[in-house]
TORPA-4810 file (N, C-alpha, C, O; in nm, 3 decimals):
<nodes>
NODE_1_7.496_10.332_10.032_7.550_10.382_10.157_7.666_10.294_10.206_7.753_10.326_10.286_X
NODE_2_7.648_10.169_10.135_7.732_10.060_10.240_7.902_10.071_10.167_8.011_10.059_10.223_X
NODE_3_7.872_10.095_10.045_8.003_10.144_9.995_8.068_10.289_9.991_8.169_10.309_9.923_X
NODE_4_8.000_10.405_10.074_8.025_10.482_10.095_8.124_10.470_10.243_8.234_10.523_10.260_X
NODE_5_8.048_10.383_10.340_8.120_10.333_10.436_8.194_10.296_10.424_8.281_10.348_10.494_X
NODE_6_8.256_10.152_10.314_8.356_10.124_10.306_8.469_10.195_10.269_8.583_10.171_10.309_X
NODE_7_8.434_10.286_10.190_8.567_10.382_10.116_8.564_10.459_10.267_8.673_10.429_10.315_X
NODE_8_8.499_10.537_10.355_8.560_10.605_10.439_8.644_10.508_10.549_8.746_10.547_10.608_X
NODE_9_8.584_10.374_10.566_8.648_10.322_10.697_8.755_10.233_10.634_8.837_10.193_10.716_X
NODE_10_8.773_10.196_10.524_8.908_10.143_10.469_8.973_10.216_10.341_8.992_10.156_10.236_X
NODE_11_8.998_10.315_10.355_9.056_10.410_10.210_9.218_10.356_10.256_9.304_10.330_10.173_X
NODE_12_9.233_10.349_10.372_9.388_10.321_10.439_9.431_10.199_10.466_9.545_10.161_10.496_X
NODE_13_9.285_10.113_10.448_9.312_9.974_10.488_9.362_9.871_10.340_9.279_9.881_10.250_X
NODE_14_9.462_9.793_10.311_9.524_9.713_10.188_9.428_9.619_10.161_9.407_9.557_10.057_X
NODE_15_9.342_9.612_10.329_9.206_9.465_10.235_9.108_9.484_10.310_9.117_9.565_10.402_X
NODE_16_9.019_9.428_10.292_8.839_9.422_10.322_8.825_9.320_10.414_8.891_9.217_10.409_X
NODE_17_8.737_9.346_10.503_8.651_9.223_10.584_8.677_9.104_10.529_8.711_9.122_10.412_X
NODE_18_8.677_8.982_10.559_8.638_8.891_10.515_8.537_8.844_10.548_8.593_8.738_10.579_X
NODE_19_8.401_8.818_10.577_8.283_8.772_10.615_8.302_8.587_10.624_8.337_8.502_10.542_X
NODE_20_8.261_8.584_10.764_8.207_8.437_10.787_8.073_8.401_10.726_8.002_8.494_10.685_X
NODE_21_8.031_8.276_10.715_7.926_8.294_10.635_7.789_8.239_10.767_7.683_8.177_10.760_X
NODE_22_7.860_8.295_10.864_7.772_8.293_11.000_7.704_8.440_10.999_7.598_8.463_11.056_X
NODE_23_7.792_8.557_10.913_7.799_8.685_10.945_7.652_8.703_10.929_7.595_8.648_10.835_X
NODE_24_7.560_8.804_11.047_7.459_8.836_11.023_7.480_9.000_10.931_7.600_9.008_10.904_X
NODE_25_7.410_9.114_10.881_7.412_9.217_10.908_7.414_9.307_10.989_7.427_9.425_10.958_X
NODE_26_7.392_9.243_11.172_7.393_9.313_11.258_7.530_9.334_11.270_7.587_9.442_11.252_X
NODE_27_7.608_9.175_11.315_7.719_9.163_11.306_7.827_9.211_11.225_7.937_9.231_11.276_X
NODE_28_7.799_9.236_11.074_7.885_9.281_10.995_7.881_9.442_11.042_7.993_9.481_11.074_X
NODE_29_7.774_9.547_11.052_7.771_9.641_11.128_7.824_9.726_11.231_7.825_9.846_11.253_X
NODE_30_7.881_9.590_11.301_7.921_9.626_11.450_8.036_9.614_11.435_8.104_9.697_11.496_X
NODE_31_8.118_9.496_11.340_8.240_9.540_11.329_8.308_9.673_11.251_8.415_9.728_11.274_X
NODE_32_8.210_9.703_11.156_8.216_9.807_11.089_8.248_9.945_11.188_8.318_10.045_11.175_X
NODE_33_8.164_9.897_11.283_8.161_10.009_11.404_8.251_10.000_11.470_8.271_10.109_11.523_X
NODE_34_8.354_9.894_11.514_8.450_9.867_11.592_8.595_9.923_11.498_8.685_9.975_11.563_X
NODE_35_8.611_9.911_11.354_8.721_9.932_11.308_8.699_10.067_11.275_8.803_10.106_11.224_X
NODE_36_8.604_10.171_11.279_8.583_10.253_11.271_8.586_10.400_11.395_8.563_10.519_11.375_X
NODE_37_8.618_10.335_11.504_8.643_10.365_11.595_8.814_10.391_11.650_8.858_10.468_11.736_X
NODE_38_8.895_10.278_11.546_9.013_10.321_11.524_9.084_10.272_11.596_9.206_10.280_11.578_X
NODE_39_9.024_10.197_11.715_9.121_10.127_11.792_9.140_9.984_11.752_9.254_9.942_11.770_X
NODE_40_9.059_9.908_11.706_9.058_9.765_11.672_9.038_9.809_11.534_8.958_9.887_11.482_X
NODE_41_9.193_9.690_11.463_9.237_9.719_11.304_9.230_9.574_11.292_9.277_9.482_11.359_X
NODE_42_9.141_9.579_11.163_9.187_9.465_11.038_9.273_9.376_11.012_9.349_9.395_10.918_X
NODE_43_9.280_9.288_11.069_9.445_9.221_11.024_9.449_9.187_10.880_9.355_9.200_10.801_X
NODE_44_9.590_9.135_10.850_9.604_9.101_10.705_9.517_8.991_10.707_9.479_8.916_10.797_X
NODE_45_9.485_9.004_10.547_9.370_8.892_10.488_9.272_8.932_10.537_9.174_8.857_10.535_X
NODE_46_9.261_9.061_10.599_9.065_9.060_10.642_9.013_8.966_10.732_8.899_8.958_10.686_X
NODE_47_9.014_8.904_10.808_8.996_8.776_10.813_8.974_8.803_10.984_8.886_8.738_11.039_X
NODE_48_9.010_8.847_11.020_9.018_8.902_11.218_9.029_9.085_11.212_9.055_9.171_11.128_X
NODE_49_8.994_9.078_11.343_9.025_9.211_11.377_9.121_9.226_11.536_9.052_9.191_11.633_X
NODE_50_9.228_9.260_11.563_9.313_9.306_11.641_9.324_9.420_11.725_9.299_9.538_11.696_X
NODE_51_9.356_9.380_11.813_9.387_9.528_11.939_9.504_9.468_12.000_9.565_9.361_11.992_X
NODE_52_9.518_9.619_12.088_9.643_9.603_12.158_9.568_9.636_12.287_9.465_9.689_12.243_X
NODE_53_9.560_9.636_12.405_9.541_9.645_12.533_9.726_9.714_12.602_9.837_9.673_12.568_X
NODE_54_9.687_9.840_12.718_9.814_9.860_12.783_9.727_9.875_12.933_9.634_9.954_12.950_X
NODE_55_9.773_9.794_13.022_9.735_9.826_13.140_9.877_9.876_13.275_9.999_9.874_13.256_X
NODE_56_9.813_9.911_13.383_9.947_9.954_13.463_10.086_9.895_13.492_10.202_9.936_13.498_X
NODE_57_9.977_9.698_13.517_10.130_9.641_13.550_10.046_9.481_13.488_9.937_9.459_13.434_X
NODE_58_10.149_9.405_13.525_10.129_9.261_13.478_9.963_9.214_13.553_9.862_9.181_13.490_X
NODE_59_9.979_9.224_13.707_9.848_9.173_13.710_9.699_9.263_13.675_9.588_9.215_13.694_X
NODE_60_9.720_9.377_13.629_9.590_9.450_13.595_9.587_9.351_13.427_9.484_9.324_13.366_X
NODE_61_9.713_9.319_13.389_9.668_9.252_13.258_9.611_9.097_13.279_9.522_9.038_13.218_X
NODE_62_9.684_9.061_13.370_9.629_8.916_13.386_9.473_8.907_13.457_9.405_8.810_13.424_X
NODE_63_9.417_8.996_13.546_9.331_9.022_13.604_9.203_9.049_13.450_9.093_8.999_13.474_X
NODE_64_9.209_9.098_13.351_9.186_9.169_13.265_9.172_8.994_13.135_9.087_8.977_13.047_X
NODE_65_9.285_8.899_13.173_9.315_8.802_13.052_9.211_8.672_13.106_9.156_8.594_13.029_X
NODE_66_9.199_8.668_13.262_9.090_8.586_13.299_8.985_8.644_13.337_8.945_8.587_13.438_X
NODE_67_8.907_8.744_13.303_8.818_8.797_13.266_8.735_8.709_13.164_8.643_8.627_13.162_X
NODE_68_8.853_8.797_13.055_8.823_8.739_12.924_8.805_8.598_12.910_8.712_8.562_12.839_X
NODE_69_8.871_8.516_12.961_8.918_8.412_12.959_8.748_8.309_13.007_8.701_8.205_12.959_X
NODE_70_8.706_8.387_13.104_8.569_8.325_13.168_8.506_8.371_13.031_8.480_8.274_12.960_X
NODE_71_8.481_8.465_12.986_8.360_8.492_12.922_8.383_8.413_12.748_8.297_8.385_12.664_X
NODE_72_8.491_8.401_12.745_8.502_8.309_12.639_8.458_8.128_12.718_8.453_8.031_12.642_X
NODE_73_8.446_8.120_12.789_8.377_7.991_12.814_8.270_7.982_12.766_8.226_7.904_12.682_X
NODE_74_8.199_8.108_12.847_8.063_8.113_12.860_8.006_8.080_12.684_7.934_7.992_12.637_X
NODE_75_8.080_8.202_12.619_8.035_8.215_12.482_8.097_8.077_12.378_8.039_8.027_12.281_X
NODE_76_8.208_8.047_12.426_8.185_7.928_12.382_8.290_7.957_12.236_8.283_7.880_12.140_X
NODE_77_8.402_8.097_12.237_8.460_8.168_12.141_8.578_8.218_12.226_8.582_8.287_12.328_X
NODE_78_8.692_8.150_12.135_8.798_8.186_12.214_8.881_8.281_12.112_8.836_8.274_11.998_X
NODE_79_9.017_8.387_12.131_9.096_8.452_12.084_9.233_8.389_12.032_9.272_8.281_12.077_X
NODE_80_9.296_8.451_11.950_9.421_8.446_11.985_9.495_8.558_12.051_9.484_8.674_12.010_X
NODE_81_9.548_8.535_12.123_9.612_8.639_12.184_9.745_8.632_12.231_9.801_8.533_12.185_X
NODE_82_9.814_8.697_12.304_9.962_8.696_12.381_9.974_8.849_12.476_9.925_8.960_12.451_X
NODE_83_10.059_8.802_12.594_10.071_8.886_12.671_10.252_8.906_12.668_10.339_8.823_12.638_X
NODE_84_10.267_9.065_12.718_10.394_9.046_12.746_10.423_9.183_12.846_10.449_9.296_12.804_X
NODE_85_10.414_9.147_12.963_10.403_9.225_13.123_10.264_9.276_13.095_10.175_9.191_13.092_X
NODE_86_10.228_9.423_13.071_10.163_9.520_13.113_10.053_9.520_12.929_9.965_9.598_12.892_X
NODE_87_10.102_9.422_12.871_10.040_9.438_12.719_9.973_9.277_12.686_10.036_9.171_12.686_X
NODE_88_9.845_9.293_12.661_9.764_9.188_12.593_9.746_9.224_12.430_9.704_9.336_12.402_X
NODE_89_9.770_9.153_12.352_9.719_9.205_12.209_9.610_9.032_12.181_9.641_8.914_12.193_X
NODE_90_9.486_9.098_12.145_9.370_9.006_12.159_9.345_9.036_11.976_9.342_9.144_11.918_X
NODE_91_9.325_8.873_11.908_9.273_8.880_11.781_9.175_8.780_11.783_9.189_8.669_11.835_X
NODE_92_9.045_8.832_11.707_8.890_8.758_11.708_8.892_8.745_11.570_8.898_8.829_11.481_X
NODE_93_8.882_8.588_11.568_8.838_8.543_11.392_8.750_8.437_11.430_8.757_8.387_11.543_X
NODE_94_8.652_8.392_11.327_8.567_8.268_11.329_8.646_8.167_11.258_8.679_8.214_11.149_X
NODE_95_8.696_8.030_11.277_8.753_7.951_11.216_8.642_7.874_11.151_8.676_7.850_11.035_X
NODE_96_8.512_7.822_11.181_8.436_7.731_11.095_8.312_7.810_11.134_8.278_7.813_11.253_X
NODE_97_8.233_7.883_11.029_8.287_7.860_10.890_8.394_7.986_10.935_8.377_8.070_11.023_X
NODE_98_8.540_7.963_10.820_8.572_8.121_10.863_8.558_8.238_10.827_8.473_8.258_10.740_X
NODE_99_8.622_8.334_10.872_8.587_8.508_10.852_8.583_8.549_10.985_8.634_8.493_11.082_X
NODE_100_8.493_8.690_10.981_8.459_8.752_11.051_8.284_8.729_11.107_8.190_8.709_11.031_X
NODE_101_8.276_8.737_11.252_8.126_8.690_11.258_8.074_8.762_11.369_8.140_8.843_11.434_X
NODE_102_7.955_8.731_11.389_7.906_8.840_11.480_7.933_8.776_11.610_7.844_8.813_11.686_X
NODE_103_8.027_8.685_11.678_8.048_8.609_11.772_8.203_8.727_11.801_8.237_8.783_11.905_X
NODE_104_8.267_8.731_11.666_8.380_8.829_11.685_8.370_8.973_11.723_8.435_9.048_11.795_X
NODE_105_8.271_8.984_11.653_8.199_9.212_11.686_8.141_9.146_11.874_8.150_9.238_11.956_X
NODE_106_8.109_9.061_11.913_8.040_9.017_12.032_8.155_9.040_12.116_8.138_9.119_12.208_X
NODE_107_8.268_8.989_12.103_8.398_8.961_12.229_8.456_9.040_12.187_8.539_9.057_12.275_X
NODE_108_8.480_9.117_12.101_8.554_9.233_12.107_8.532_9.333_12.189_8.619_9.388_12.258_X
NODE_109_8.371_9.371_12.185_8.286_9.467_12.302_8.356_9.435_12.393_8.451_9.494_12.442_X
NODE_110_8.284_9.283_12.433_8.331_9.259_12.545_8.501_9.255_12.608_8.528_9.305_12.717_X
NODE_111_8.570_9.209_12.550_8.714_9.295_12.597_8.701_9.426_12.621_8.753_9.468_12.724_X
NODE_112_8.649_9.491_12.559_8.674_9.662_12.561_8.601_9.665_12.691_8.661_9.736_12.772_X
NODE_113_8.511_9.622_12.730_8.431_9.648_12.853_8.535_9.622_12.949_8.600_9.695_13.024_X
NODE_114_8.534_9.494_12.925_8.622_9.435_13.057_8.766_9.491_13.112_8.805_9.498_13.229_X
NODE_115_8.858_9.544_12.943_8.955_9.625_12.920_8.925_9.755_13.060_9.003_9.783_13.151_X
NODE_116_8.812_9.804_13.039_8.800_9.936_13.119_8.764_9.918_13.246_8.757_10.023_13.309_X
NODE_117_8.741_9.827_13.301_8.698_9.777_13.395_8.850_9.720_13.481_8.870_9.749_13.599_X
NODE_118_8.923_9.656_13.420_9.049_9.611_13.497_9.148_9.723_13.501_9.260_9.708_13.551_X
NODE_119_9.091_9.880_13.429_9.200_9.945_13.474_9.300_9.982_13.333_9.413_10.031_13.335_X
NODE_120_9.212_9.940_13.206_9.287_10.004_13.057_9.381_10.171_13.034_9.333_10.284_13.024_X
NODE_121_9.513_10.132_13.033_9.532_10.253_13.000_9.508_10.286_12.812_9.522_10.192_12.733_X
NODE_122_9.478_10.407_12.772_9.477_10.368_12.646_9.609_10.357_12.559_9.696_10.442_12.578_X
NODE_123_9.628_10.268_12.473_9.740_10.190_12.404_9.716_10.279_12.237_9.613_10.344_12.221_X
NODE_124_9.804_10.271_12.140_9.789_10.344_12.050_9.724_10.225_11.940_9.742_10.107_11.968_X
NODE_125_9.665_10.254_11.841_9.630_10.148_11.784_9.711_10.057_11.711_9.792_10.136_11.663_X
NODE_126_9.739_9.962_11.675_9.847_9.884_11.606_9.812_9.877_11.430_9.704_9.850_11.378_X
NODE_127_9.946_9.913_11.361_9.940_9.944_11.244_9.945_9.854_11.153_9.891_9.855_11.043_X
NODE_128_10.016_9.769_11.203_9.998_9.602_11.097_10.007_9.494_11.215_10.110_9.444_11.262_X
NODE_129_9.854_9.467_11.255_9.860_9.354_11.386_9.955_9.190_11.365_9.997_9.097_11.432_X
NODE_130_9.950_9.243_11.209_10.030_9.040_11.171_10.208_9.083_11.140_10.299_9.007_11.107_X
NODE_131_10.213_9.224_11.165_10.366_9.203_11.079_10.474_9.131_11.210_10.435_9.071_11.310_X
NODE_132_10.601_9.157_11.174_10.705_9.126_11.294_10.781_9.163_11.322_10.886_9.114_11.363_X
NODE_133_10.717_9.349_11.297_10.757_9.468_11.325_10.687_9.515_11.438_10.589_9.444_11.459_X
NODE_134_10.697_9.596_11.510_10.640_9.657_11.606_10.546_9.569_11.695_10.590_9.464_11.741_X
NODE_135_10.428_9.604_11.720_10.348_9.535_11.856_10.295_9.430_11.839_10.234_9.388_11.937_X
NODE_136_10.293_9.342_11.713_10.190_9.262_11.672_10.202_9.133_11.789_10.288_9.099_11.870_X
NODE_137_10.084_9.090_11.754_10.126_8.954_11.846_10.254_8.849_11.780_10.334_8.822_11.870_X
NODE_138_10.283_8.797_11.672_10.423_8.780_11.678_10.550_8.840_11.767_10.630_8.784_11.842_X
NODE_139_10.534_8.974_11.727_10.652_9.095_11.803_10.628_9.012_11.929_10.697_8.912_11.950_X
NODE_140_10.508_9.060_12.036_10.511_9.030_12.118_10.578_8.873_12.200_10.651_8.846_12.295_X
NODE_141_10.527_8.823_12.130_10.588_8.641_12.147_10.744_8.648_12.157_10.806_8.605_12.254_X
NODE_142_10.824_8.728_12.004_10.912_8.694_12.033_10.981_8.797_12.150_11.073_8.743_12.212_X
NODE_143_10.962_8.887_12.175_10.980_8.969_12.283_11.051_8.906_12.415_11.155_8.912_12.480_X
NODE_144_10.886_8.821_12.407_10.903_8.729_12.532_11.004_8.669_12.562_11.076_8.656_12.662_X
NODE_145_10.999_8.629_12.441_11.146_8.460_12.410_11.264_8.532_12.424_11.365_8.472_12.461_X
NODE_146_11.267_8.661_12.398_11.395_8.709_12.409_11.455_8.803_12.551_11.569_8.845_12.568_X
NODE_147_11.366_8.813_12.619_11.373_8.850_12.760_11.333_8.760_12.869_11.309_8.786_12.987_X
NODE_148_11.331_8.668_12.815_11.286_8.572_12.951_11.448_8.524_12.968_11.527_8.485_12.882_X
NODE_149_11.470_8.548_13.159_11.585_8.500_13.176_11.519_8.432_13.251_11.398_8.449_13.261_X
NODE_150_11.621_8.294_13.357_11.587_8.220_13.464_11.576_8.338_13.606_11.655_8.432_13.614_X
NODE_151_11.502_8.320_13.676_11.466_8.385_13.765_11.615_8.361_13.888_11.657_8.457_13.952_X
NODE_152_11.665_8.248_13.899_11.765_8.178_13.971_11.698_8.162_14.099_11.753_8.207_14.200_X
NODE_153_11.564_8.090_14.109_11.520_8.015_14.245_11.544_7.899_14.196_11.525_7.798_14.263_X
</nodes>
C-alpha cells in the first residue's frame, strides 16, 4: 500500500522524503498527508517540506509570524522562513538527526491552524520552494533586498 502511496503522491515529485531517524510512522504519515493535500511541497533533497502563506496585509502576516513564533518556543522547533509584506513562506526540517520528523508534520498543522486563524488568504502552492525563480524563500529574500528603499525619517 505504502508504495502505492508513494507513486500517487510523488509521480510529479524529482525526490522522496527524506526521513529523520526520529521519524515515527505516525509522523511519516502525516506528512504524507500534508504533501498530499497539495499545499505544502517537498523541497529539493526531500529533506523539508515548504509553504507559502498570503495574508491581507503585513500585519495579518506578522500577527500570524509571532504566533508561530510562540509555539515554536513552546515546542522547542523552529522554521526557516522569510517574509515579504503580505507573504510568509515557512520551511520545517529536523537538523539532528536530520530529515523529516514528526516534530515537522507537528508545526506544519500548526501553522496551517494558526495560518487560518490570523486571517489566511489562500496562496497557490509553490512549485520549486528552493529554486530562485518565483516564490521560494530565496526569491523572497532577494525581493526584499531589492525593494527596500530608506524610508527618509
Amino acid at each position: 500500500m505504502m508504495n502505492t502511496l508513494h507513486r500517487r503522491l510523488y509521480s510529479t515529485q524529482k525526490n522522496l522524503p527524506v526521513w529523520s531517524a526520529a521519524a515515527t510512522a505516525t509522523g511519516r504519515a502525516d506528512i504524507h498527508r500534508l504533501l498530499g493535500e497539495g499545499v505544502w511541497q517537498l523541497a529539493s533533497g526531500g529533506n523539508a517540506i515548504t509553504r507559502e502563506y498570503h495574508f491581507k496585509g503585513f500585519g495579518a502576516a506578522m500577527k500570524f509570524w509571532a504566533a508561530v513564533a510562540a509555539e515554536c518556543k513552546t515546542a522547542k522547533h523552529h522554521p526557516e522562513w522569510a517574509n515579504v509584506y503580505n507573504k510568509v513562506v515557512v520551511r520545517w526540517t529536523t537538523h539532528n538527526p536530520p530529515g523529516l520528523s514528526d516534530k515537522d508534520a507537528c508545526m506544519a498543522a500548526v501553522c496551517d491552524q494558526l495560518a487560518a486563524q490570523a486571517g489566511e488568504k489562500l496562496a497557490p502552492a509553490l512549485k520549486d520552494p528552493e529554486s530562485t525563480e518565483g516564490e521560494g524563500i530565496r526569491s523572497l529574500i532577494g525581493q526584499a533586498a531589492q525593494g527596500c528603499k530608506p524610508c527618509g525619517k
